[in-house]
N, C-alpha and C positions, 0 to 999 in steps of 0.2 A: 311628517312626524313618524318616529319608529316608535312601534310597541313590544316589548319584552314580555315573556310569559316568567313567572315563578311557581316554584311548589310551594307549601302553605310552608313547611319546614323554615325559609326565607323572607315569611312575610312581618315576624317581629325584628330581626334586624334592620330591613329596608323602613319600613316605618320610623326605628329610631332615627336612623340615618338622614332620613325627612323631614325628622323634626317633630311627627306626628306623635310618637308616645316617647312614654321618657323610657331610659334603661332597666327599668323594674317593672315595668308594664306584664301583666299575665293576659295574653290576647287569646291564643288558643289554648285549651287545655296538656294540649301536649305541646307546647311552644312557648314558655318559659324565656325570656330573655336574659340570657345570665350574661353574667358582668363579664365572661372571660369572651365572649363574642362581641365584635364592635360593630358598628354601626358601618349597616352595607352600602359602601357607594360603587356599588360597581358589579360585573357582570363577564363571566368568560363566554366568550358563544365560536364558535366553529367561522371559519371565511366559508361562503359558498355565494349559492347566487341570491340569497333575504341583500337588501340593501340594510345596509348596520348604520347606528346614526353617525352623526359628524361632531366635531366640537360645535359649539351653539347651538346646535340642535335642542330644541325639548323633545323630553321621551315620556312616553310611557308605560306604566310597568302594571304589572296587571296577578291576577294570582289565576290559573286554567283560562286563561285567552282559549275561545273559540271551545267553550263549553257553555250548559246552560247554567254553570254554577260562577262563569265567569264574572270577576269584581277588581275595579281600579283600585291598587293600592296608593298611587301617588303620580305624582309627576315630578319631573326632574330635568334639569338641562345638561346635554354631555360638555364634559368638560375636557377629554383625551381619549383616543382610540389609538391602541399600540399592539404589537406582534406579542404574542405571547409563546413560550415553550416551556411546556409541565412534561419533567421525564418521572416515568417511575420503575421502579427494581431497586438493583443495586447501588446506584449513582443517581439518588431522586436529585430534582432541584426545580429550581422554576425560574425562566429568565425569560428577562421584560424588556423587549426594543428601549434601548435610550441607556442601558446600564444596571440596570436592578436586577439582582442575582442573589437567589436564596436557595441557601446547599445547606445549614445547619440543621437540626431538630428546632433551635429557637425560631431562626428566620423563617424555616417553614412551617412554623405552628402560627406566628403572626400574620406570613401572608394566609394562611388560613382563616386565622380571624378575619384578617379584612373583608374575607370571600364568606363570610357568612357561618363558618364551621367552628367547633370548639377546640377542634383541635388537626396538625396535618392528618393523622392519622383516621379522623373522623370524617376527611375531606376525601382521602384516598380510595375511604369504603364506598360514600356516595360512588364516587368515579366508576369506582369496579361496577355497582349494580348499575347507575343509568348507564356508563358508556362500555362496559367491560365487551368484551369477545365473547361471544357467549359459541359454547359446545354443544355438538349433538348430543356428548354422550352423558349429558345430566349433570355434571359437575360444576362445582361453581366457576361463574365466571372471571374470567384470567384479565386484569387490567391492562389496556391499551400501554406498549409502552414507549411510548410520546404520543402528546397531541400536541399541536400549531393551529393558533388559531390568535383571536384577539380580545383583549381585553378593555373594556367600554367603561369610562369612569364618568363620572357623574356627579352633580353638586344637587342640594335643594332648592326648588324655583324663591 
């Protein structure tokens, strides 16, 4: 069994997505479930050497894995594991092994939603601070531009 780590940020979508609260559920005080974010079935994580689950597999998803504050928020079984590439600059887009290709402002604000965010835009900033370049010389960090990696989908047990 694979375990997924989240930030609390993620913990009211994944839960709807679960099945466990509804779409208007207020769980943390700053985590608000608003109706423009849907329900997270799913998960971008980098290829390296973590074994990542399979289809059939049940998962587990957790909010600070491998802290003393760590708490299951659910379980789930995967349902697809696919190539993924997020470019960003000029020519943003996001294209998914099999055919799924999102270059607009809409199709990229929807796969955002699916990923948990309210908007691309609100997706892109996460990216910059967890995964950006970060410089010696104090300035903000400069967004990666591509990552490859895969994308891990997932149903309700």
């Amino acid at each position: 069994m694979v375990a997924y780590s989240y930030k609390r940020r993620f913990i009211p979508a994944i839960e709807v997505g679960l099945g466990l609260r509804s779409g208007a559920a207020v769980i943390h005080a700053e985590a608000y479930v608003d109706p423009a974010v849907e329900p997270k079935l799913q998960t971008i994580r980098a290829e390296g050497k973590k074994r990542h689950a399979r289809p059939g597999e049940e998962i587990q998803l957790y909010f600070g894995l491998r802290t003393k504050h760590a708490r299951l928020i659910g379980r789930a079984r995967c349902t697809r594991v696919r190539r993924i590439t997020i470019t960003f600059g000029r020519a943003e887009r996001v294209s998914i092994e099999g055919g799924d290709l999102f270059v607009s402002e809409e199709t990229l604000n929807a796969f955002a939603r699916r990923d948990g965010f309210r908007s691309w835009d609100e997706m892109r900033e996460f990216w910059r601070e967890e995964h950006g370049l970060r410089l010696r010389s104090g300035k903000p960090k400069l967004l990666p531009k591509e990552f490859r990696g895969l994308l891990i989908e997932w149903e309700p047990l």
